[in-house]
Biopython code that builds the backbone (N, CA, C, O; Angstrom):
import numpy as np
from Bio.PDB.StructureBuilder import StructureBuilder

atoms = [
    (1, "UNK", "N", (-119.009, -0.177, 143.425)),
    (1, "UNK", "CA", (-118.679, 0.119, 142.042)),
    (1, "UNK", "C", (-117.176, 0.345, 141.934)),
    (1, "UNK", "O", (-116.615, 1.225, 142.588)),
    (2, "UNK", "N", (-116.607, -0.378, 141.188)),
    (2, "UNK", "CA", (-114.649, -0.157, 140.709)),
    (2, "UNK", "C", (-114.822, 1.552, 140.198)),
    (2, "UNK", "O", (-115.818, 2.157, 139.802)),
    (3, "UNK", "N", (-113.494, 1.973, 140.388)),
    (3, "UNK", "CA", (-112.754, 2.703, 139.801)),
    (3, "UNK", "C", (-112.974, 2.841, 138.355)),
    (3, "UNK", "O", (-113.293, 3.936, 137.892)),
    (4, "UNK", "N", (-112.881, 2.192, 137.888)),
    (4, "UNK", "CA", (-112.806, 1.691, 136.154)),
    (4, "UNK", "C", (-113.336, 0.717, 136.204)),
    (4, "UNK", "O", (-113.012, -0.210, 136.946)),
    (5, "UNK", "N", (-114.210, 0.722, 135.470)),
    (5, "UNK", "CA", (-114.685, -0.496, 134.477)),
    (5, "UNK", "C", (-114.016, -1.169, 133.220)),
    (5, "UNK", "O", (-113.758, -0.495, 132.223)),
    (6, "UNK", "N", (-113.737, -2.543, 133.297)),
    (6, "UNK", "CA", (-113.284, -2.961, 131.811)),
    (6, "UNK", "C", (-114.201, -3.758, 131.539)),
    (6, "UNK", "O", (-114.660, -4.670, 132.227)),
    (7, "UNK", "N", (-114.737, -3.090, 129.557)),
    (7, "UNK", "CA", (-115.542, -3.992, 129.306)),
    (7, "UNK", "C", (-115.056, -4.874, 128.133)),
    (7, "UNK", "O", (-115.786, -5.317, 127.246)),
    (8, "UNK", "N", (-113.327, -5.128, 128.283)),
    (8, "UNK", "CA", (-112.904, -5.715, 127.386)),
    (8, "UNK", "C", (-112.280, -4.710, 125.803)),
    (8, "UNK", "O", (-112.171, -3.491, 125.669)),
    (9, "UNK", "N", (-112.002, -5.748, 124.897)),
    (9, "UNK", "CA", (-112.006, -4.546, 123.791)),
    (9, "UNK", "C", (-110.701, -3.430, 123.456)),
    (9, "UNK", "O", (-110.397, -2.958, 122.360)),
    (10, "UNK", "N", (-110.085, -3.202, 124.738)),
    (10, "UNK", "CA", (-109.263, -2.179, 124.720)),
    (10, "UNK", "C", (-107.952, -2.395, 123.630)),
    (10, "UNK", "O", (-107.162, -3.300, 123.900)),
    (11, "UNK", "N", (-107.775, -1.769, 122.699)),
    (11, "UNK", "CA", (-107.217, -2.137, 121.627)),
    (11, "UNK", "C", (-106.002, -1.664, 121.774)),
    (11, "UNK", "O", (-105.118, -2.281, 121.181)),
    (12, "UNK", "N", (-105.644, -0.566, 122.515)),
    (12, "UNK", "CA", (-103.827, -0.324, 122.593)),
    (12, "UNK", "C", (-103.426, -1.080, 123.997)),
    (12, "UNK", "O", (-102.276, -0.654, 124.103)),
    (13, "UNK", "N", (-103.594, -1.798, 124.972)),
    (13, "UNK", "CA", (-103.247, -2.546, 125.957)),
    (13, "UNK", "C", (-102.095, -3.143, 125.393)),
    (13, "UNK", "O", (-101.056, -2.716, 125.897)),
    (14, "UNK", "N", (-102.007, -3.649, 124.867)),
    (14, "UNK", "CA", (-100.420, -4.760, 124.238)),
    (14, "UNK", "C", (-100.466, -3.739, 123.070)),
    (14, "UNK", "O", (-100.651, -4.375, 122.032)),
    (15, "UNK", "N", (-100.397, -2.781, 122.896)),
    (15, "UNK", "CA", (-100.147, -2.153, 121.368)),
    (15, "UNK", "C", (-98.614, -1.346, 121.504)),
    (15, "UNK", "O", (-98.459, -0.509, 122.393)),
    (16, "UNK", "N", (-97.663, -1.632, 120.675)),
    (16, "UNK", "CA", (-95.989, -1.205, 121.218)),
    (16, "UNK", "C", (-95.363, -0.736, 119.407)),
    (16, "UNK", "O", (-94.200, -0.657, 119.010)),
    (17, "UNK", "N", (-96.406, -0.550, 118.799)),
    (17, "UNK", "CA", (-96.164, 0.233, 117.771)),
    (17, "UNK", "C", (-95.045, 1.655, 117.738)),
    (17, "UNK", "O", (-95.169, 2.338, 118.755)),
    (18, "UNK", "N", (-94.501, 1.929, 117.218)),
    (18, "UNK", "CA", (-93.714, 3.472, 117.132)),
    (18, "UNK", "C", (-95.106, 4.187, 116.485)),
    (18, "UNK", "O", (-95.812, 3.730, 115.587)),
    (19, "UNK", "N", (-95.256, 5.322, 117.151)),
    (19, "UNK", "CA", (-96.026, 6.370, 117.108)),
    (19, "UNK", "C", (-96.493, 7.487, 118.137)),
    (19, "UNK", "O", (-95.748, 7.832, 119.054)),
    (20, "UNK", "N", (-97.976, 8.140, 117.919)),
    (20, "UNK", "CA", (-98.031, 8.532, 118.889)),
    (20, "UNK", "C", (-99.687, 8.381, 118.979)),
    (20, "UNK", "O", (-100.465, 8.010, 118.100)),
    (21, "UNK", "N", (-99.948, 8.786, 120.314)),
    (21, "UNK", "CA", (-101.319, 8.577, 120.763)),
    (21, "UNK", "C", (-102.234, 10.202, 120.848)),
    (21, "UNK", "O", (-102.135, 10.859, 121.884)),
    (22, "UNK", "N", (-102.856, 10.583, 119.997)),
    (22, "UNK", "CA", (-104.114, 11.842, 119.901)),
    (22, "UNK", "C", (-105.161, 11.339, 120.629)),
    (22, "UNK", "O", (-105.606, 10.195, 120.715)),
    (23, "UNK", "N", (-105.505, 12.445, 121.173)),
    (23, "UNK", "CA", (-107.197, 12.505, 121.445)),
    (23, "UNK", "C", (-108.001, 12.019, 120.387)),
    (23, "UNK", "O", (-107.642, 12.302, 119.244)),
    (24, "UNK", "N", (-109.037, 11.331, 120.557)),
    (24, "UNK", "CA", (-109.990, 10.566, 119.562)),
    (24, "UNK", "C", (-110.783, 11.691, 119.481)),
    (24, "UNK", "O", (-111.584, 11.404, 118.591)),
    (25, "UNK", "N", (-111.022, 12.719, 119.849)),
    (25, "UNK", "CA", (-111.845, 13.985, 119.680)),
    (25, "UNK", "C", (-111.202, 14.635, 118.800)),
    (25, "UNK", "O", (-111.531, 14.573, 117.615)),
    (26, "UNK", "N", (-110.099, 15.424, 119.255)),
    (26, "UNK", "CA", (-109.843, 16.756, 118.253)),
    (26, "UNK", "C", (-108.043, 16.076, 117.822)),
    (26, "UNK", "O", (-107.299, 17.041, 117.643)),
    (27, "UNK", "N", (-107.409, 14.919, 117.671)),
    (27, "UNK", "CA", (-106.259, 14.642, 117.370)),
    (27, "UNK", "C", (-105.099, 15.193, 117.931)),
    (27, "UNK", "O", (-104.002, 14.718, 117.640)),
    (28, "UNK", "N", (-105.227, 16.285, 118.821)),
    (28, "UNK", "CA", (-103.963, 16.729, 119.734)),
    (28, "UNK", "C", (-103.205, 15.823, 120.142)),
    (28, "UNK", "O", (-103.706, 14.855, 120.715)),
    (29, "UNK", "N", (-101.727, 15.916, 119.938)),
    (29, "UNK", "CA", (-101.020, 14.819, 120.418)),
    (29, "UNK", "C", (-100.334, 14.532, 122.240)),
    (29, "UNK", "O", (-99.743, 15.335, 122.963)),
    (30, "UNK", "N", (-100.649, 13.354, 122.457)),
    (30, "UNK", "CA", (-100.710, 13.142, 124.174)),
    (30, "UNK", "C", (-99.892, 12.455, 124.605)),
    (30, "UNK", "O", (-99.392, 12.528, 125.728)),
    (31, "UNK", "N", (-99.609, 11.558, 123.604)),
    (31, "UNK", "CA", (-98.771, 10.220, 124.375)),
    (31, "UNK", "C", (-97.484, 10.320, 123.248)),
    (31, "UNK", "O", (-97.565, 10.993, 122.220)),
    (32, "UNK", "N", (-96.529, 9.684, 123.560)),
    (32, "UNK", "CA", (-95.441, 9.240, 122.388)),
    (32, "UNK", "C", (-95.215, 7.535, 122.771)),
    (32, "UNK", "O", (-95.006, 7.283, 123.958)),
    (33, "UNK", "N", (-95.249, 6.554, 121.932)),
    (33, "UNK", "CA", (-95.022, 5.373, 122.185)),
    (33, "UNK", "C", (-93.893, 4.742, 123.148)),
    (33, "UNK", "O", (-93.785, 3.643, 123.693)),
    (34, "UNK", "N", (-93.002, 6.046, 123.124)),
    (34, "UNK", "CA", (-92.052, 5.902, 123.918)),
    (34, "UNK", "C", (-91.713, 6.239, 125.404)),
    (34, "UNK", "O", (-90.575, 6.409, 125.842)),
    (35, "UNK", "N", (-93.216, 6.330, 126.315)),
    (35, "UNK", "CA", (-93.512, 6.960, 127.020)),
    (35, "UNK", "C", (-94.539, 5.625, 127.514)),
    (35, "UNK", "O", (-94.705, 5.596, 128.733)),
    (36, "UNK", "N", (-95.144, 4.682, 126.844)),
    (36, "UNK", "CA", (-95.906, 3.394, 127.113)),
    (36, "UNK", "C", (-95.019, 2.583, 127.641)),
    (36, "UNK", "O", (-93.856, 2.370, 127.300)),
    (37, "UNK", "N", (-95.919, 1.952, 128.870)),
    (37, "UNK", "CA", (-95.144, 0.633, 129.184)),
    (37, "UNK", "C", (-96.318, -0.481, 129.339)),
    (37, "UNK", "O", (-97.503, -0.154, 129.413)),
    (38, "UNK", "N", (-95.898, -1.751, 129.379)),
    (38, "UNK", "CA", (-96.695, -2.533, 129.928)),
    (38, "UNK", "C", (-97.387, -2.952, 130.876)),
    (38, "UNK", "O", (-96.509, -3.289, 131.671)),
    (39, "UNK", "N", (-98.683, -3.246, 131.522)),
    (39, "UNK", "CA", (-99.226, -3.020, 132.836)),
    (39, "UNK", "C", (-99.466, -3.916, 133.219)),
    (39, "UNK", "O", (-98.671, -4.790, 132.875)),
    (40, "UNK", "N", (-100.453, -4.326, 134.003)),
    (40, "UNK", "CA", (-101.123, -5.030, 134.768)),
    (40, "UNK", "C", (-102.724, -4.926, 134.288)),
    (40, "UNK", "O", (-103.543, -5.793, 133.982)),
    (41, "UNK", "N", (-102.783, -3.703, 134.350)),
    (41, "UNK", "CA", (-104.255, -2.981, 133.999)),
    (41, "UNK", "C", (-104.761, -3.341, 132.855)),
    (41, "UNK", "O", (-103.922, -3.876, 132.130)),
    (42, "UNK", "N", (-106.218, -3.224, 132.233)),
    (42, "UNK", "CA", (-106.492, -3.295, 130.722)),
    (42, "UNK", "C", (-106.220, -2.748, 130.031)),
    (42, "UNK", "O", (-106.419, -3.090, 128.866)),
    (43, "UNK", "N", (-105.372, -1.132, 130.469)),
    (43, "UNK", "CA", (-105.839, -0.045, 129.996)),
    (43, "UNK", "C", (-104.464, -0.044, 129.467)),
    (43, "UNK", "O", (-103.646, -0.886, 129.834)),
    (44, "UNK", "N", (-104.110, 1.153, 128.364)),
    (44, "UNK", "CA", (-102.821, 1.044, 127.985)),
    (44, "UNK", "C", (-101.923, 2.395, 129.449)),
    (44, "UNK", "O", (-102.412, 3.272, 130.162)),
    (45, "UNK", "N", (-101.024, 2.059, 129.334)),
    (45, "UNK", "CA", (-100.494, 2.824, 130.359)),
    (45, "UNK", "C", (-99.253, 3.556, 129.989)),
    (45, "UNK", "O", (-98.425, 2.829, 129.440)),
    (46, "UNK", "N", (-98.892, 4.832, 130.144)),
    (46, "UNK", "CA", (-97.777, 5.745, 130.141)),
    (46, "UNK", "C", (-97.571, 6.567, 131.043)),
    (46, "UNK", "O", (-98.346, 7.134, 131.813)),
    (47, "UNK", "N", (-95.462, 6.654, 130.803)),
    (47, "UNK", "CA", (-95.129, 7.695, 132.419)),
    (47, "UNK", "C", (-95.366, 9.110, 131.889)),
    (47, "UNK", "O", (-95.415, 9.808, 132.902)),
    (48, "UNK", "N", (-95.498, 9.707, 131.065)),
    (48, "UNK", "CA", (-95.634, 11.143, 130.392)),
    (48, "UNK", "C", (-96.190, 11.381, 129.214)),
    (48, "UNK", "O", (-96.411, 10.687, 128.221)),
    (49, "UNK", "N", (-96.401, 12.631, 129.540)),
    (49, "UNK", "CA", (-97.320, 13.129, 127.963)),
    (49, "UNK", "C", (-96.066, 13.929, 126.989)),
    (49, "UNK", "O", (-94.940, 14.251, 127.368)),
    (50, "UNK", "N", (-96.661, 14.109, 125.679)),
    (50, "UNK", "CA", (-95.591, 14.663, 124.589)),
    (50, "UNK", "C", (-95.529, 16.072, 125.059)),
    (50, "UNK", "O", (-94.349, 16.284, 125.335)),
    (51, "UNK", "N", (-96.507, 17.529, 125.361)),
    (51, "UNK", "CA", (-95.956, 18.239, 125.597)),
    (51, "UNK", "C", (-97.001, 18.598, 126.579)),
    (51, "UNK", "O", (-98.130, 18.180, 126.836)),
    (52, "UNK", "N", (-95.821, 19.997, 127.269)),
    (52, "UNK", "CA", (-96.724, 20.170, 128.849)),
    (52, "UNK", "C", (-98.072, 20.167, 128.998)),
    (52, "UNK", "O", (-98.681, 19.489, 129.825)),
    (53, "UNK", "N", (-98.581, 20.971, 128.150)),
    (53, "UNK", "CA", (-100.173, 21.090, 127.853)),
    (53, "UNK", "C", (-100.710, 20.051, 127.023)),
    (53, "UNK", "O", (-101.727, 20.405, 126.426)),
    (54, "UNK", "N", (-100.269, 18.675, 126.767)),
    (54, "UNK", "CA", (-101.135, 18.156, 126.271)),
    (54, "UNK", "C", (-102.564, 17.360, 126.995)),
    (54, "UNK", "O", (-103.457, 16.937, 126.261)),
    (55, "UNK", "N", (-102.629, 17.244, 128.302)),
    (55, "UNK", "CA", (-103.225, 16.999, 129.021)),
    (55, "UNK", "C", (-103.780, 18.332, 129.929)),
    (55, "UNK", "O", (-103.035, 19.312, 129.935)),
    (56, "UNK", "N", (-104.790, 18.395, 130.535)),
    (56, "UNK", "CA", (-105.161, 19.117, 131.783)),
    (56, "UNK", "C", (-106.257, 17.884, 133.425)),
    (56, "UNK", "O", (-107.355, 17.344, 133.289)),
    (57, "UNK", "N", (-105.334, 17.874, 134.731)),
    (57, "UNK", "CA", (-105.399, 17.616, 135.395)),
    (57, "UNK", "C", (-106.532, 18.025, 136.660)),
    (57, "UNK", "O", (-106.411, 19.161, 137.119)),
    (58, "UNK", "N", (-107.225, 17.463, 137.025)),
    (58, "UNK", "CA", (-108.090, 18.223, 138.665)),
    (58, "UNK", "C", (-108.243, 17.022, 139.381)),
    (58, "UNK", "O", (-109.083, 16.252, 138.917)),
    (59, "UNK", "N", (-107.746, 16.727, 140.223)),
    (59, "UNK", "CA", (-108.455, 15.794, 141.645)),
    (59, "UNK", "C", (-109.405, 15.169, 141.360)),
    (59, "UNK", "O", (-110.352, 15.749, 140.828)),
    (60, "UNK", "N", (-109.457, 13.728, 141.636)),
    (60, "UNK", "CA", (-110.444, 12.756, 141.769)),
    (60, "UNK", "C", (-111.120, 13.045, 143.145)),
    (60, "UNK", "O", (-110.548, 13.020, 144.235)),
    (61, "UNK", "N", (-112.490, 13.335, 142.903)),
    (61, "UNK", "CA", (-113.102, 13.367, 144.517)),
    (61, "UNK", "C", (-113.056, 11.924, 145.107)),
    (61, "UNK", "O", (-113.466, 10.877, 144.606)),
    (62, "UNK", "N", (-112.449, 12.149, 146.303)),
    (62, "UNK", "CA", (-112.309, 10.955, 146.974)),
    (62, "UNK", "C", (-111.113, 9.545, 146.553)),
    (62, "UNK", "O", (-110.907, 8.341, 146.703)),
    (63, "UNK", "N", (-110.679, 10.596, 146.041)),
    (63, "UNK", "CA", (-109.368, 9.682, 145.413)),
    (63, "UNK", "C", (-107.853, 10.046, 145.900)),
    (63, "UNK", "O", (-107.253, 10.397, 144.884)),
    (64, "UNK", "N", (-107.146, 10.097, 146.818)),
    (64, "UNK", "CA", (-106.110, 11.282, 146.653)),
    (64, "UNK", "C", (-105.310, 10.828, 145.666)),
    (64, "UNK", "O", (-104.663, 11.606, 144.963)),
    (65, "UNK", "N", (-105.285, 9.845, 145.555)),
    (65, "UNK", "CA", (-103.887, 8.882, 144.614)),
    (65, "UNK", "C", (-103.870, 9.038, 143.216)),
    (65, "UNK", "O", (-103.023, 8.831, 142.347)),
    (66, "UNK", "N", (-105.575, 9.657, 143.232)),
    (66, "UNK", "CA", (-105.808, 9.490, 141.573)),
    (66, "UNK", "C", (-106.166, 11.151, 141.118)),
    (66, "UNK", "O", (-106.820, 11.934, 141.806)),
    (67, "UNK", "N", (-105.544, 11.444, 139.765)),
    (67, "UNK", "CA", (-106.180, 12.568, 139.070)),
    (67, "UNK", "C", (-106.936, 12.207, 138.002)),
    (67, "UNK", "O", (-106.778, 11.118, 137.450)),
    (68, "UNK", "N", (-108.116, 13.382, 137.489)),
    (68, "UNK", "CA", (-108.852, 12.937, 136.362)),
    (68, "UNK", "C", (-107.916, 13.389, 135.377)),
    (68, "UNK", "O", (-106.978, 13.991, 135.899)),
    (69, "UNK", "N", (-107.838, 13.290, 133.905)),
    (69, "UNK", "CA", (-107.237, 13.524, 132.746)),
    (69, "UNK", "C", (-107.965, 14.114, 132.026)),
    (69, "UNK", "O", (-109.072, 13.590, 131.907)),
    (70, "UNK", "N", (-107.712, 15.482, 131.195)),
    (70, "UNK", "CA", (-108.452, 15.885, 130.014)),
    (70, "UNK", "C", (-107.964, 16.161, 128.959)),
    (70, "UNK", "O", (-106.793, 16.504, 129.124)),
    (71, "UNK", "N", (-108.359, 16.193, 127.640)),
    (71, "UNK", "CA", (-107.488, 16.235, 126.454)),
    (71, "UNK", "C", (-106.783, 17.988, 126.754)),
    (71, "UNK", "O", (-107.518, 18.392, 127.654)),
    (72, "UNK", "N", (-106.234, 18.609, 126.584)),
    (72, "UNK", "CA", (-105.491, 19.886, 127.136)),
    (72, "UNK", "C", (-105.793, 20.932, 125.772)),
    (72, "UNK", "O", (-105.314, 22.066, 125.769)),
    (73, "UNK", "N", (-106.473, 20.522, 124.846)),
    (73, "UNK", "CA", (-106.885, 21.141, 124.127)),
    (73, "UNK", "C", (-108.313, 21.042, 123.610)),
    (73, "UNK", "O", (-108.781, 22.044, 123.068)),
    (74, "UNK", "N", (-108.925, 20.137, 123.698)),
    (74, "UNK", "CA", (-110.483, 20.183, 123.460)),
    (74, "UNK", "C", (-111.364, 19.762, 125.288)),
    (74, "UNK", "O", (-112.582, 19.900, 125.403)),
    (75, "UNK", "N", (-110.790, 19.445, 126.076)),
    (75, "UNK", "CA", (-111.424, 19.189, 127.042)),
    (75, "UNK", "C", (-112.149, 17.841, 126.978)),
    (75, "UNK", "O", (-112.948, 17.546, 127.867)),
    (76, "UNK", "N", (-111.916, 17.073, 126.029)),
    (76, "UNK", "CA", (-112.068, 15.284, 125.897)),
    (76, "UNK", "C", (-111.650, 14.724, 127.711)),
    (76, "UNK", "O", (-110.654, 15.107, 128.325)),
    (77, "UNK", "N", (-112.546, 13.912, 128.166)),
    (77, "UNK", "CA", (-112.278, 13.344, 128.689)),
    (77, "UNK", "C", (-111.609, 11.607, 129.076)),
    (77, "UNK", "O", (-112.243, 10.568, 128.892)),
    (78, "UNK", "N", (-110.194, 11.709, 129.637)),
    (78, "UNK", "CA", (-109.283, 10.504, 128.652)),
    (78, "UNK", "C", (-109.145, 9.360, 129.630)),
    (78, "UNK", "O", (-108.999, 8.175, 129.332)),
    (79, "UNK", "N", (-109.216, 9.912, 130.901)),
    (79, "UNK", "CA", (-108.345, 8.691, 131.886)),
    (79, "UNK", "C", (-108.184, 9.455, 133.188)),
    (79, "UNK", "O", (-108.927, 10.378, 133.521)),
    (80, "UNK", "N", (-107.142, 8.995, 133.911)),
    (80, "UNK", "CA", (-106.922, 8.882, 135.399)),
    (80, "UNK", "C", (-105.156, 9.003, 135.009)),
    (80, "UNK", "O", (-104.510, 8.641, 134.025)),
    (81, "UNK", "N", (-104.752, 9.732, 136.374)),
    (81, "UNK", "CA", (-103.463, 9.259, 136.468)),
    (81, "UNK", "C", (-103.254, 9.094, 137.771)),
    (81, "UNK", "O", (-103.715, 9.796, 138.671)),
    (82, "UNK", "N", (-102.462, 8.037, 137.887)),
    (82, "UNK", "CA", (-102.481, 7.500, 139.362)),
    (82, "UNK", "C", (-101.109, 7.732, 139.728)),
    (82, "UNK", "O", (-100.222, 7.413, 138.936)),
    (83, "UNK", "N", (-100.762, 8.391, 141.136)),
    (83, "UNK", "CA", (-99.799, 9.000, 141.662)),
    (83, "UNK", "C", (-98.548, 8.242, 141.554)),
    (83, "UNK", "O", (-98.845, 7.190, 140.988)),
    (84, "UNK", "N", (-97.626, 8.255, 141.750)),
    (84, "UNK", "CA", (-96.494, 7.467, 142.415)),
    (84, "UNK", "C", (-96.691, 5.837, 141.920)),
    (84, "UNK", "O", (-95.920, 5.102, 142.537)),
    (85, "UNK", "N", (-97.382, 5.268, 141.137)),
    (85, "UNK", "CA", (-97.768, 4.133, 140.587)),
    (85, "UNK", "C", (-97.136, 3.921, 139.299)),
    (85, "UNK", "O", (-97.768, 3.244, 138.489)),
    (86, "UNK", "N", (-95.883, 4.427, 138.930)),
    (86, "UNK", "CA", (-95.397, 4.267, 137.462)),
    (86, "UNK", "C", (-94.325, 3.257, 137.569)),
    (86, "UNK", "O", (-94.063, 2.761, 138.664)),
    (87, "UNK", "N", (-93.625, 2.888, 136.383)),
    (87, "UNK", "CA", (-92.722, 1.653, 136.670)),
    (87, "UNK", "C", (-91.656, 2.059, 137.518)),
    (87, "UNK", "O", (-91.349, 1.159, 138.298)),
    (88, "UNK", "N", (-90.968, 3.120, 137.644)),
    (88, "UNK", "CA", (-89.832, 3.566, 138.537)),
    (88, "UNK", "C", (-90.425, 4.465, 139.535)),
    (88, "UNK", "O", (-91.365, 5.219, 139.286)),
    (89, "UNK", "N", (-89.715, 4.336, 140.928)),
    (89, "UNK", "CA", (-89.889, 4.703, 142.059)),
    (89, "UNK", "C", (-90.190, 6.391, 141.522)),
    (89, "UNK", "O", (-89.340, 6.962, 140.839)),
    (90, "UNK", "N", (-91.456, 7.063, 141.910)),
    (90, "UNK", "CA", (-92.246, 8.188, 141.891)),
    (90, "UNK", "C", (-92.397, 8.919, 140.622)),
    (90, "UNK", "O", (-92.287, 10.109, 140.326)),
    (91, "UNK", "N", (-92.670, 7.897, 139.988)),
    (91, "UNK", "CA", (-93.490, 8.270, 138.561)),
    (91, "UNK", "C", (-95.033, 7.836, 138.701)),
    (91, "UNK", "O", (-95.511, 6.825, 139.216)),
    (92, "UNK", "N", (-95.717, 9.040, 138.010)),
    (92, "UNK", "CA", (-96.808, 8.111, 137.463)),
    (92, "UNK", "C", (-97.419, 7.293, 136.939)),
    (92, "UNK", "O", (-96.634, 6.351, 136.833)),
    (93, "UNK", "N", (-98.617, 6.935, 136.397)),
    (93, "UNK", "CA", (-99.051, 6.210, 135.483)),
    (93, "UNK", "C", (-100.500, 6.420, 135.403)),
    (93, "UNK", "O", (-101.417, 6.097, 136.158)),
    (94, "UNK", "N", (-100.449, 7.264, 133.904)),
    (94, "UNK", "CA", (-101.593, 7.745, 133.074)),
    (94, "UNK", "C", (-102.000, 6.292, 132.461)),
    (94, "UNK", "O", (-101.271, 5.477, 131.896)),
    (95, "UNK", "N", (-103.470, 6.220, 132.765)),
    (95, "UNK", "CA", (-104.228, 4.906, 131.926)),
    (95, "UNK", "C", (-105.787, 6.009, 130.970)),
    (95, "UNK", "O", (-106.469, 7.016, 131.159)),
    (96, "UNK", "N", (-105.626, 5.074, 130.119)),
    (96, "UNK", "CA", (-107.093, 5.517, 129.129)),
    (96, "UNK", "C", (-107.671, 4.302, 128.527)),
    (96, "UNK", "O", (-107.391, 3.107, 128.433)),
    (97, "UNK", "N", (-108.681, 5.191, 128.127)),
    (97, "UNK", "CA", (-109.372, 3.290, 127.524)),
    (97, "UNK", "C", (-109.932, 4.314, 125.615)),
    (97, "UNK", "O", (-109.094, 4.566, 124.749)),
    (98, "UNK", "N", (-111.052, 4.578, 125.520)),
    (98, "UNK", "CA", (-111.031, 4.154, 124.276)),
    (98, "UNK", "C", (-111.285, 5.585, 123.592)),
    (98, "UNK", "O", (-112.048, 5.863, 122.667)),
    (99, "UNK", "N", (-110.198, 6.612, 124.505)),
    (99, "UNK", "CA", (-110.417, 8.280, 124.522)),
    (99, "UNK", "C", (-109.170, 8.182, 123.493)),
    (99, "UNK", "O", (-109.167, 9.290, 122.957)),
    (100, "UNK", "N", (-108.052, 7.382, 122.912)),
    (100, "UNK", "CA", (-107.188, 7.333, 122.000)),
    (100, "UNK", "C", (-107.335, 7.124, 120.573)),
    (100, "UNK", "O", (-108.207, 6.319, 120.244)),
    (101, "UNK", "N", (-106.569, 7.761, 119.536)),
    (101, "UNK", "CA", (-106.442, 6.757, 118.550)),
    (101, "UNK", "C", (-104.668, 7.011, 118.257)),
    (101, "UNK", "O", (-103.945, 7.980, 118.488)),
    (102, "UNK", "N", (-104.384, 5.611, 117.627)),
    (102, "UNK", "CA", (-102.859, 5.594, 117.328)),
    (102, "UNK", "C", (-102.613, 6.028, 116.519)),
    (102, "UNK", "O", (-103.422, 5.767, 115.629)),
    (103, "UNK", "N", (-101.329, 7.069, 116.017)),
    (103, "UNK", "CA", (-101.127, 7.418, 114.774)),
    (103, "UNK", "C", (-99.513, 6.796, 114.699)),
    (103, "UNK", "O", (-98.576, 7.119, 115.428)),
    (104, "UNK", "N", (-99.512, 5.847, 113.626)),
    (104, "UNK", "CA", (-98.393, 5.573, 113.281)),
    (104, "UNK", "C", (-97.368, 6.502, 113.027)),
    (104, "UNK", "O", (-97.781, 7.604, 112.664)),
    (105, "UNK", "N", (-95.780, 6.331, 113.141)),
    (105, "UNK", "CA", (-94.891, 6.609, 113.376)),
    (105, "UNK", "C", (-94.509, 6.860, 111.510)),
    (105, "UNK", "O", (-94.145, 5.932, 110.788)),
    (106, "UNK", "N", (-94.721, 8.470, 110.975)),
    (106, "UNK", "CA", (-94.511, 8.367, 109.694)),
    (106, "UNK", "C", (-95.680, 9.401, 109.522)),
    (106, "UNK", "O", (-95.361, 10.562, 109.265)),
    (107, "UNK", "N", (-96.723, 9.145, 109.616)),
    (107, "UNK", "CA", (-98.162, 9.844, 109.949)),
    (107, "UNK", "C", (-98.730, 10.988, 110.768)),
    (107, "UNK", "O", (-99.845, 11.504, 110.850)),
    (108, "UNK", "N", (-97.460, 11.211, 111.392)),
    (108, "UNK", "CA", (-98.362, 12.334, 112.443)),
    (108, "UNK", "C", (-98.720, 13.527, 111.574)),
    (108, "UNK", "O", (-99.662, 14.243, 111.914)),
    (109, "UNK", "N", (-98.201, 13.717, 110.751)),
    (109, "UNK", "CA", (-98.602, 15.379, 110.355)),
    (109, "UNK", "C", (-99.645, 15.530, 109.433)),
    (109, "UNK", "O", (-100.243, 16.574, 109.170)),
    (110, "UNK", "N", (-99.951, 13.567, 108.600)),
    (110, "UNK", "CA", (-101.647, 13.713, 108.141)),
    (110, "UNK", "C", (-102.020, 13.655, 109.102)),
    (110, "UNK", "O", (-102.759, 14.625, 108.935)),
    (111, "UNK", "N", (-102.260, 13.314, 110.303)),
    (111, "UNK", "CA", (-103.442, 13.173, 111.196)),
    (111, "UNK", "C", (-103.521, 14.466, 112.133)),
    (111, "UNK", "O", (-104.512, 14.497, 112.863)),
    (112, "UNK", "N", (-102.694, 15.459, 112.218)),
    (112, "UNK", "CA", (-102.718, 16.536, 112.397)),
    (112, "UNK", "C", (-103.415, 17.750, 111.168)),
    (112, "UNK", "O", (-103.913, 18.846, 111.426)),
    (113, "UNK", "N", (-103.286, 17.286, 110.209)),
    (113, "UNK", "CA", (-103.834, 18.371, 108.933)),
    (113, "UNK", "C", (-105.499, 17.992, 108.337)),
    (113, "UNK", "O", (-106.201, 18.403, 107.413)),
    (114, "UNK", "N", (-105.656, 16.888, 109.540)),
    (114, "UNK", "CA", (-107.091, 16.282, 109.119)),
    (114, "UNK", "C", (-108.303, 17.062, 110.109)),
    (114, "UNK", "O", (-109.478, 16.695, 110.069)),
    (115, "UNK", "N", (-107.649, 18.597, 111.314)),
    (115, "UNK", "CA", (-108.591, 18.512, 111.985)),
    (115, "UNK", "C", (-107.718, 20.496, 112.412)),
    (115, "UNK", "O", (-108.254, 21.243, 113.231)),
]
sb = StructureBuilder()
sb.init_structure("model")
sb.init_model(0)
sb.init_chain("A")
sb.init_seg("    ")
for serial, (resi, resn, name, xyz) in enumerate(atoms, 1):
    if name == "N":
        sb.init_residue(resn, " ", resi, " ")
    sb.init_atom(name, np.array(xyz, "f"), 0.0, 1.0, " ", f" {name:<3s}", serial, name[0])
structure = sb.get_structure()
């Protein structure tokens, strides 16, 4: 069994919009567009989150390379971040699949007053 499964579908993979990326659960903000890069993977991929706590981290069993991801405020479960795997020498790279939604660049503070 893979790591991840892709079953296709993944809608921010090529998505390079200005904005930012919330939890599809409770809208906490996680990602900033400016923090996405392009991958290899299906998944959309970024070297950092918007603020310290927007994520919470624990060990992949049997993974050392990999951590699990949780939304840092509702406990949503989002992705993986894989160690030392980011575009520059010892960065990461956080992947998610369909634990996002995008909020355009203009928008964040309706999609913050909606929850």
């Amino acid at each position: 069994m893979s790591f991840c499964s892709f079953f296709g579908g993944e809608v921010f993979q090529n998505h390079f919009e200005p904005g930012v990326y919330v939890c599809a659960k409770c809208s906490y903000e996680l990602f900033s567009s400016h923090s996405k890069y392009a991958h290899s993977s299906p998944w959309p991929a970024f070297t950092e989150t918007i603020h310290p706590d927007s994520v919470t981290k624990c060990p992949e069993k049997n993974r050392p390379e990999a951590l699990k991801v949780s939304c840092g405020k509702c406990g949503n479960g989002l992705g993986h971040e894989f160690l030392n795997d980011g575009p520059k020498r010892g960065q990461s790279r956080f992947i998610f699949s369909s634990s996002l939604k995008f909020v355009p660049k203009g928008k964040e503070a309706a999609a913050s007053q909606g929850h």
